[in-house]
PDB file of N, CA, C and O in Angstrom:
ATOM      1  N   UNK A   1     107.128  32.344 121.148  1.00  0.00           N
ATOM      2  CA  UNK A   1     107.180  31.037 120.548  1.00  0.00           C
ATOM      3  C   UNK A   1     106.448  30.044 121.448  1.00  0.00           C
ATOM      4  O   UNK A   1     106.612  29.885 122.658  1.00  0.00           O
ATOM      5  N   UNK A   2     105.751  29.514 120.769  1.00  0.00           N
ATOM      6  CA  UNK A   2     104.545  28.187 121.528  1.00  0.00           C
ATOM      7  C   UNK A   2     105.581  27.075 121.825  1.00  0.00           C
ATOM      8  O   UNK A   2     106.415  26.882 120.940  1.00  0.00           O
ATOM      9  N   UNK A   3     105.638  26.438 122.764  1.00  0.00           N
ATOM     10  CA  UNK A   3     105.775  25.099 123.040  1.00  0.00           C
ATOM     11  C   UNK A   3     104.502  24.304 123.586  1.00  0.00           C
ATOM     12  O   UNK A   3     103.509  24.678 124.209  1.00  0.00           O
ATOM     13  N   UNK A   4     104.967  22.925 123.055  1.00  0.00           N
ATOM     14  CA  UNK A   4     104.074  21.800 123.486  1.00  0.00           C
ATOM     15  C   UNK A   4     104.289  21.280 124.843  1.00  0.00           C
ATOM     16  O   UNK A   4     105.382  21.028 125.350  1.00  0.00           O
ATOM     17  N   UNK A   5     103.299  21.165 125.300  1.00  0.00           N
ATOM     18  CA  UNK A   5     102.885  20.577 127.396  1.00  0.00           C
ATOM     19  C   UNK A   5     102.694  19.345 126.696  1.00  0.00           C
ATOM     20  O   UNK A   5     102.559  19.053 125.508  1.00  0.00           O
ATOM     21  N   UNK A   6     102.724  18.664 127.843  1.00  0.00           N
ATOM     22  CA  UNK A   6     101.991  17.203 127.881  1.00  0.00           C
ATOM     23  C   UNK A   6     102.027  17.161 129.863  1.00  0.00           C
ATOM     24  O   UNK A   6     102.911  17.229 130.717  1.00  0.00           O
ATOM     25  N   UNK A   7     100.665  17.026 129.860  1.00  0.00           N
ATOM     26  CA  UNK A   7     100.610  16.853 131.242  1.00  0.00           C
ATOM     27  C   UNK A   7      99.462  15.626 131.488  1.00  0.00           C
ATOM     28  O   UNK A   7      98.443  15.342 130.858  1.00  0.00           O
ATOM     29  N   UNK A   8     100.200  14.927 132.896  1.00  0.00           N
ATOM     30  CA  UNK A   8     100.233  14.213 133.296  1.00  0.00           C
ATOM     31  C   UNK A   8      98.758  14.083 134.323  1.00  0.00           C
ATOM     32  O   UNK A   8      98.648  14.819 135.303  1.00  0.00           O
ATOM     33  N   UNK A   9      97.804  13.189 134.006  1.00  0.00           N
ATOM     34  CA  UNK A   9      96.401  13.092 135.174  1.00  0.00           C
ATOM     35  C   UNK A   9      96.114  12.024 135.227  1.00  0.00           C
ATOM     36  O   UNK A   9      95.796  11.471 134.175  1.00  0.00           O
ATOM     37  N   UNK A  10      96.101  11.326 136.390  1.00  0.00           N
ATOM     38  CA  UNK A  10      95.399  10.108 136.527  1.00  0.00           C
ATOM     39  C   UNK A  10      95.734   8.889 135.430  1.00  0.00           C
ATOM     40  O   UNK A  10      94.946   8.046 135.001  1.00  0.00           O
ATOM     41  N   UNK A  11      97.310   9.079 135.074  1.00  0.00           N
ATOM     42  CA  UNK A  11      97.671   7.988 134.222  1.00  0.00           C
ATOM     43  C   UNK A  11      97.726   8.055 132.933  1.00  0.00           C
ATOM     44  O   UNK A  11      97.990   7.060 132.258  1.00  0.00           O
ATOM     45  N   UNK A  12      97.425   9.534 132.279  1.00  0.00           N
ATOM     46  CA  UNK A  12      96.365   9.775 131.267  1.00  0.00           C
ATOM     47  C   UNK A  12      97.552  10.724 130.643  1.00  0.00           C
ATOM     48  O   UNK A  12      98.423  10.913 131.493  1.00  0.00           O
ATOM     49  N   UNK A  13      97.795  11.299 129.534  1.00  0.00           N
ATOM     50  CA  UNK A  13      98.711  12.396 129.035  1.00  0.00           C
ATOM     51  C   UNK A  13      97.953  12.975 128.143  1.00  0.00           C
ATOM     52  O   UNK A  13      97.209  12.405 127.345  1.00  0.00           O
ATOM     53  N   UNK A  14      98.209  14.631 128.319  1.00  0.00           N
ATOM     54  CA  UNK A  14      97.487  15.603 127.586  1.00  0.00           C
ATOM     55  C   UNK A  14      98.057  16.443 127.414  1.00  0.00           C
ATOM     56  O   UNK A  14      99.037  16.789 128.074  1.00  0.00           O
ATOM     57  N   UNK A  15      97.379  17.243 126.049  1.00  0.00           N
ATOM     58  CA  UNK A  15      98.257  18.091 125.378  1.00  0.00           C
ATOM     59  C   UNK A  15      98.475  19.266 125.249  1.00  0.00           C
ATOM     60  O   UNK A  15      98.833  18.416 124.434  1.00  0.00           O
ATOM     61  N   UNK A  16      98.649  20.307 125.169  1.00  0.00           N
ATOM     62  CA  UNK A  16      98.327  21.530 124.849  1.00  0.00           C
ATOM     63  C   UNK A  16      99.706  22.387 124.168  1.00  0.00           C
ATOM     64  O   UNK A  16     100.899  22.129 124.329  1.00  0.00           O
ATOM     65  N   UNK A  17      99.176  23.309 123.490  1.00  0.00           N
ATOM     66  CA  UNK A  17     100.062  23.972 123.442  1.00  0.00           C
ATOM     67  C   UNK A  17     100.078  25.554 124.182  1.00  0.00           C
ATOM     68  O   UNK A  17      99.027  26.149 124.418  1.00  0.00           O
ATOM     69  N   UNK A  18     101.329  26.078 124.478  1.00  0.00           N
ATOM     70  CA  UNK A  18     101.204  26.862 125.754  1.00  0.00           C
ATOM     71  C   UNK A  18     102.238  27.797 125.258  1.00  0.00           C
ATOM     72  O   UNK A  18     103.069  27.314 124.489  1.00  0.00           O
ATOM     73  N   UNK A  19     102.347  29.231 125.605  1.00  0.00           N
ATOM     74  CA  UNK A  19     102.959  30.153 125.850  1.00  0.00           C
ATOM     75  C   UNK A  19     102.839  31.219 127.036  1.00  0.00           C
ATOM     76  O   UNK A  19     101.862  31.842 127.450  1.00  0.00           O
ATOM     77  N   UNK A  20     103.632  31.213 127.273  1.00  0.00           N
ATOM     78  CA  UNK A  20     103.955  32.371 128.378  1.00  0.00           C
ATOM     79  C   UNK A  20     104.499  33.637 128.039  1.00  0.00           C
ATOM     80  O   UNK A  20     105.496  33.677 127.319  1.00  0.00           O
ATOM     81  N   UNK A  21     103.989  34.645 128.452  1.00  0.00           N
ATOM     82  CA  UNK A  21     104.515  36.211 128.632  1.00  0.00           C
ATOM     83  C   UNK A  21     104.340  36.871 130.266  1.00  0.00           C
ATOM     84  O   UNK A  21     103.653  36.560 131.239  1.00  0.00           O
ATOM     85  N   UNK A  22     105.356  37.944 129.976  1.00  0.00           N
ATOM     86  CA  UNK A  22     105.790  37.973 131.283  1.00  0.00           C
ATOM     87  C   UNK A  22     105.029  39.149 131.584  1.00  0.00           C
ATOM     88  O   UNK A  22     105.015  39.882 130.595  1.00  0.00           O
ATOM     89  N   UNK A  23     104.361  39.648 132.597  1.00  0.00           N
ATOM     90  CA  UNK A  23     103.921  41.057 132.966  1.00  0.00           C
ATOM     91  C   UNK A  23     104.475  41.667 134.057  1.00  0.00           C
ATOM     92  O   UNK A  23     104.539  40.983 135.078  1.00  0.00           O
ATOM     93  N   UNK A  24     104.813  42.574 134.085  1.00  0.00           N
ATOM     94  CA  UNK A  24     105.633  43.368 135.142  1.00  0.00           C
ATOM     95  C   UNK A  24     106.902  42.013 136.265  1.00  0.00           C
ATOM     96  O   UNK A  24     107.963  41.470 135.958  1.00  0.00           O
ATOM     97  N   UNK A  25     106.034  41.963 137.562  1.00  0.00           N
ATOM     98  CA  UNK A  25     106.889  41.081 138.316  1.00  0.00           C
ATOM     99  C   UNK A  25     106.113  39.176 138.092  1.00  0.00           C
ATOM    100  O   UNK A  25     106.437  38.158 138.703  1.00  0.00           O
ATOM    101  N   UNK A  26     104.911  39.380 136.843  1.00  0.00           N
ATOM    102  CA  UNK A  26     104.455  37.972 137.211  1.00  0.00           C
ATOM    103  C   UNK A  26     104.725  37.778 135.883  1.00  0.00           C
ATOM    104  O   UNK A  26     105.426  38.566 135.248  1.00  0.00           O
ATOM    105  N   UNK A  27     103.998  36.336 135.184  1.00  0.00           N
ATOM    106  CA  UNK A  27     103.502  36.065 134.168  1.00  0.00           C
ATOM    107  C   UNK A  27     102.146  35.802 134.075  1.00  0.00           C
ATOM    108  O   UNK A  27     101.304  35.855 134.971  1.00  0.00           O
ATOM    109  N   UNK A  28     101.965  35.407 132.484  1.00  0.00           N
ATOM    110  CA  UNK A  28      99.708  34.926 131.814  1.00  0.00           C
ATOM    111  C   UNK A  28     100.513  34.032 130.959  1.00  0.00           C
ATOM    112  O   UNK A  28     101.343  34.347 130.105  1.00  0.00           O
ATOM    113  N   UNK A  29     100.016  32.537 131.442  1.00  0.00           N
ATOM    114  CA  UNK A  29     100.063  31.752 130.314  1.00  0.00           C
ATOM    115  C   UNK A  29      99.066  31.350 129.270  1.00  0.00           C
ATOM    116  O   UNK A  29      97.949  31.599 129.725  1.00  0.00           O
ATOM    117  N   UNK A  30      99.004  30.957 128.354  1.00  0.00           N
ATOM    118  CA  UNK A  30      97.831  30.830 127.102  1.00  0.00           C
ATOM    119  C   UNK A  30      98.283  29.704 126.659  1.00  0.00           C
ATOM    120  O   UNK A  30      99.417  29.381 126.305  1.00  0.00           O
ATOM    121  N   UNK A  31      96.975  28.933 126.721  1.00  0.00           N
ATOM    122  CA  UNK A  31      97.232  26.866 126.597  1.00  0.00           C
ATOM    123  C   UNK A  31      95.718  27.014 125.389  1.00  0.00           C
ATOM    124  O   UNK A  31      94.672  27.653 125.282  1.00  0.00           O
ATOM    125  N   UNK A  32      96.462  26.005 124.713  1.00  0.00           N
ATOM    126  CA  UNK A  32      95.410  25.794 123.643  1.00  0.00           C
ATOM    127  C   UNK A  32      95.093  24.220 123.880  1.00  0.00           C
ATOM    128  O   UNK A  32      96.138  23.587 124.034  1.00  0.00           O
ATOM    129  N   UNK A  33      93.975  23.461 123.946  1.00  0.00           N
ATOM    130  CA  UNK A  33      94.395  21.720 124.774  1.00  0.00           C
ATOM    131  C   UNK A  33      93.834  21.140 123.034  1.00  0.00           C
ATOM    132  O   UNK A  33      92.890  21.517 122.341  1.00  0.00           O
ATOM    133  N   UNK A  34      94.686  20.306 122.843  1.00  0.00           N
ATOM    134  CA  UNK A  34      94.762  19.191 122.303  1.00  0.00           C
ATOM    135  C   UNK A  34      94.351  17.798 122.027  1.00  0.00           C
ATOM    136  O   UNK A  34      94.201  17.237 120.942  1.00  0.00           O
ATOM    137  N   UNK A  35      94.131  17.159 123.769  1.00  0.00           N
ATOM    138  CA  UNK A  35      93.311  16.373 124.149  1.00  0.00           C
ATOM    139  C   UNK A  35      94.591  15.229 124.306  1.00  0.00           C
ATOM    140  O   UNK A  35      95.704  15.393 124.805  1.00  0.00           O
ATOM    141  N   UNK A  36      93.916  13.871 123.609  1.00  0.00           N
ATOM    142  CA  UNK A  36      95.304  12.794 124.294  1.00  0.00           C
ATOM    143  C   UNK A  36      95.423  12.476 123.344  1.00  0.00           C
ATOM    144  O   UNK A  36      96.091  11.442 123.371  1.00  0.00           O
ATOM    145  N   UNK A  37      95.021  12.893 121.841  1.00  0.00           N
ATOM    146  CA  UNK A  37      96.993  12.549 120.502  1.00  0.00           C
ATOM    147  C   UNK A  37      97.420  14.011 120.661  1.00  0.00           C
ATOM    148  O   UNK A  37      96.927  15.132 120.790  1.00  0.00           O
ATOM    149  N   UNK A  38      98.848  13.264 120.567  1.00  0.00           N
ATOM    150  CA  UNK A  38      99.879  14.097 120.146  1.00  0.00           C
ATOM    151  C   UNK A  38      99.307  14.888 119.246  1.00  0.00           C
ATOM    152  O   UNK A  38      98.417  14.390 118.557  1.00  0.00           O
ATOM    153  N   UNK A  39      99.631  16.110 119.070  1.00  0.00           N
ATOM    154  CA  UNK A  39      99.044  17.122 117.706  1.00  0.00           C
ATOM    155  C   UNK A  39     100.206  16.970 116.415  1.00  0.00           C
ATOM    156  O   UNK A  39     101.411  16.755 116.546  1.00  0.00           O
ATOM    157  N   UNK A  40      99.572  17.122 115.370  1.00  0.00           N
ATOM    158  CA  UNK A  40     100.545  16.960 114.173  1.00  0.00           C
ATOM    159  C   UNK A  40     101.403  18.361 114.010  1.00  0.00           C
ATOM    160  O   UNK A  40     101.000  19.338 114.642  1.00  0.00           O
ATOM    161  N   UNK A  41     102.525  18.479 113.214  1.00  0.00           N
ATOM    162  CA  UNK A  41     103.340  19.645 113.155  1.00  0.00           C
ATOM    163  C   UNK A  41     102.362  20.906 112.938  1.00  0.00           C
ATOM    164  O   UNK A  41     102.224  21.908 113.639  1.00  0.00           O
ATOM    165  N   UNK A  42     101.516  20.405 111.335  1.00  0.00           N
ATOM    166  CA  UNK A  42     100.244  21.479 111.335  1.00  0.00           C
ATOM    167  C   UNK A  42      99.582  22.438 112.259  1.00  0.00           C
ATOM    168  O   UNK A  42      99.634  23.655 112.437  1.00  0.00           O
ATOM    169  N   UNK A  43      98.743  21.125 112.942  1.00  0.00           N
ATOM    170  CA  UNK A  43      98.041  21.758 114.168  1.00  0.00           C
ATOM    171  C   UNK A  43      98.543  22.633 115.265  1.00  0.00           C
ATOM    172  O   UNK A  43      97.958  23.556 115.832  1.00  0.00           O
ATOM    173  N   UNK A  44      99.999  22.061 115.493  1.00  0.00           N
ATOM    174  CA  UNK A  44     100.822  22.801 116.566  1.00  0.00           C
ATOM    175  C   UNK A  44     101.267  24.089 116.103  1.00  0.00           C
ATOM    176  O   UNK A  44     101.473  24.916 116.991  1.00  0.00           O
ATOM    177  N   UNK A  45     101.531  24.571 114.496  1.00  0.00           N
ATOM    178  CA  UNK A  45     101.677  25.575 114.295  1.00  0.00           C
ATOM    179  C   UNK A  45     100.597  26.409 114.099  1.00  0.00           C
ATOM    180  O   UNK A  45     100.773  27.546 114.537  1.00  0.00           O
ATOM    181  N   UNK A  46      99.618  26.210 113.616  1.00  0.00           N
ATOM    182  CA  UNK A  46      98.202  26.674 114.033  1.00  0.00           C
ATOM    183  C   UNK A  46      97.800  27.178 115.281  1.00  0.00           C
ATOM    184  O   UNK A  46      97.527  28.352 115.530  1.00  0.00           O
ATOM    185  N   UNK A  47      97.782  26.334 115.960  1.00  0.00           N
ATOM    186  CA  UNK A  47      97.519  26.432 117.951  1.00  0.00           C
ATOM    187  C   UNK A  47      98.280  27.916 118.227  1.00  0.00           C
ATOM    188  O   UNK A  47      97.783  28.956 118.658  1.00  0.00           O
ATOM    189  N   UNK A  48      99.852  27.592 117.765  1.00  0.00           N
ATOM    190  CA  UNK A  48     100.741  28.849 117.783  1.00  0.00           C
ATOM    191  C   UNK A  48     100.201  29.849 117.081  1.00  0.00           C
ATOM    192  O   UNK A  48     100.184  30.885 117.745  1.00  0.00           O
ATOM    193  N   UNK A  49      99.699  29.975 115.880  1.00  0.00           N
ATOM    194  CA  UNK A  49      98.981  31.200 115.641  1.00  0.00           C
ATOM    195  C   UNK A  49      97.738  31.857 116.305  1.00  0.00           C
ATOM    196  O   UNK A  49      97.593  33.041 116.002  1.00  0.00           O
ATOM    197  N   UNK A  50      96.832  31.343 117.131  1.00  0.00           N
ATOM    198  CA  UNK A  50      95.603  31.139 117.774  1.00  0.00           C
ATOM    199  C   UNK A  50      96.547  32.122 119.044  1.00  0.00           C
ATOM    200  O   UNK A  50      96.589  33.338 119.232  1.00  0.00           O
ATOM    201  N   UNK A  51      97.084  31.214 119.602  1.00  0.00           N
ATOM    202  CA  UNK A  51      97.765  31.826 120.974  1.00  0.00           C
ATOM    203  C   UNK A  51      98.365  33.246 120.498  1.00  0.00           C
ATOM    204  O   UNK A  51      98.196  34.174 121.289  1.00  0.00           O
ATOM    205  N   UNK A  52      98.943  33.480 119.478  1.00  0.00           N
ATOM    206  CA  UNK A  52      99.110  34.717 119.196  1.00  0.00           C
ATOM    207  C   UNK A  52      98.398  35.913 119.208  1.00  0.00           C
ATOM    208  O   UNK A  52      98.518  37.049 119.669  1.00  0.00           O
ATOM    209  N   UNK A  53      97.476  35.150 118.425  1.00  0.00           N
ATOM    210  CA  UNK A  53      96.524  36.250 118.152  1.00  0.00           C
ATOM    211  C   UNK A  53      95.450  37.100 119.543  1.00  0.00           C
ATOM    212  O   UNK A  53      95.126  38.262 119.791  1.00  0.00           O
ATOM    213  N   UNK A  54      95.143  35.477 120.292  1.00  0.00           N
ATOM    214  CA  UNK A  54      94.731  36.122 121.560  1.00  0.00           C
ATOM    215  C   UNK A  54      95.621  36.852 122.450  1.00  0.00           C
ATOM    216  O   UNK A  54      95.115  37.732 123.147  1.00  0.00           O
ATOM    217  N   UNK A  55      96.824  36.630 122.530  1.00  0.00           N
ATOM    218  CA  UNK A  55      97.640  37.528 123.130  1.00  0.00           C
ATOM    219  C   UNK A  55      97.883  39.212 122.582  1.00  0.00           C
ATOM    220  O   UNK A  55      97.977  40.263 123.216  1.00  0.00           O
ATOM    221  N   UNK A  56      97.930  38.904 121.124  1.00  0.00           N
ATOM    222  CA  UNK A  56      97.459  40.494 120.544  1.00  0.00           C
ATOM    223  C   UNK A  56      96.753  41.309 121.320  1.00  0.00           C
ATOM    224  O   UNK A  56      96.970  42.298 122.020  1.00  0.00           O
ATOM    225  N   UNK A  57      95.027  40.029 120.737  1.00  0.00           N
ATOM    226  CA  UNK A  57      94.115  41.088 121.737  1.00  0.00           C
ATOM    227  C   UNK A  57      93.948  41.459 123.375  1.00  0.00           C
ATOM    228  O   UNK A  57      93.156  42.249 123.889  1.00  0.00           O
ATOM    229  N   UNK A  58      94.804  40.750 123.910  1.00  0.00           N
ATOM    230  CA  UNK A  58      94.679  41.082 125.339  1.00  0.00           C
ATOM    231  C   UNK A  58      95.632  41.820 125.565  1.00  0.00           C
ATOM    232  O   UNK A  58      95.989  41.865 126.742  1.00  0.00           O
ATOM    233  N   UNK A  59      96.514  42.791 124.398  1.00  0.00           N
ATOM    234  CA  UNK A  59      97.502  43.185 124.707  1.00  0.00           C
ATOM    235  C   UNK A  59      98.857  42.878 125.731  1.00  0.00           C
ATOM    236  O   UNK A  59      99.514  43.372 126.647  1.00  0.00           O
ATOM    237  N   UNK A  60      98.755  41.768 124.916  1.00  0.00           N
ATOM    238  CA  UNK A  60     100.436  41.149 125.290  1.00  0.00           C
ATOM    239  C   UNK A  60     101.594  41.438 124.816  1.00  0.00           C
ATOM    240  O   UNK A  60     102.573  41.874 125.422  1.00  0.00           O
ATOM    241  N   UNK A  61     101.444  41.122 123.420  1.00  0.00           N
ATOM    242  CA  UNK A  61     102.115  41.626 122.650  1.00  0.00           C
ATOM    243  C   UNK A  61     101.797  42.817 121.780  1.00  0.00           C
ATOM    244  O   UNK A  61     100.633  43.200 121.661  1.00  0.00           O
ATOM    245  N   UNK A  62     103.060  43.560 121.016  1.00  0.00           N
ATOM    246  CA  UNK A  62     102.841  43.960 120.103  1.00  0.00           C
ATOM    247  C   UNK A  62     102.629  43.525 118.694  1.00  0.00           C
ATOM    248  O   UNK A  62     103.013  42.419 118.314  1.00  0.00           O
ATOM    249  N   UNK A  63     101.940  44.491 117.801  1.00  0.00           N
ATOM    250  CA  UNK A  63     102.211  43.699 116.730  1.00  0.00           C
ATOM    251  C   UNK A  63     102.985  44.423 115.994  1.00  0.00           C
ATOM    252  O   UNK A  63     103.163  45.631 116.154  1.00  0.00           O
ATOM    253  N   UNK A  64     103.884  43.200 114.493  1.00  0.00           N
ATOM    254  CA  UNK A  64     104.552  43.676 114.220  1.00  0.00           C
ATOM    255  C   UNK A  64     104.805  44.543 112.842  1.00  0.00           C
ATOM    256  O   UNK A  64     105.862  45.151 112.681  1.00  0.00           O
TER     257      UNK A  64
END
């Protein structure tokens, strides 16, 4: 499941959406950036499909 970042630069807030999976003793996170609006519900569930899919192919996940 994707959650939304907002990180903090030089005064400035930005967006991304981000997931993490875990590999053995570390993790790979996967950020999709947004830029500085907020993303609409749409887009954020979108972003979440994107991050999925690249995690597919890098074999992160399985599919189901």
């Amino acid at each position: 499941m994707a959650y939304l970042e907002e990180v903090e630069r030089n005064g400035e807030k930005y967006y991304y959406a981000a997931r993490n999976f875990r590999l053995g003793a570390g993790f790979r996170k996967i950020r999709t950036y947004f830029g500085k609006v907020k993303p609409s519900e749409e887009e954020f569930k979108r972003a979440g499909k994107e991050i999925d899919a690249i995690a597919l192919s890098e074999g992160l996940i399985e599919q189901e």
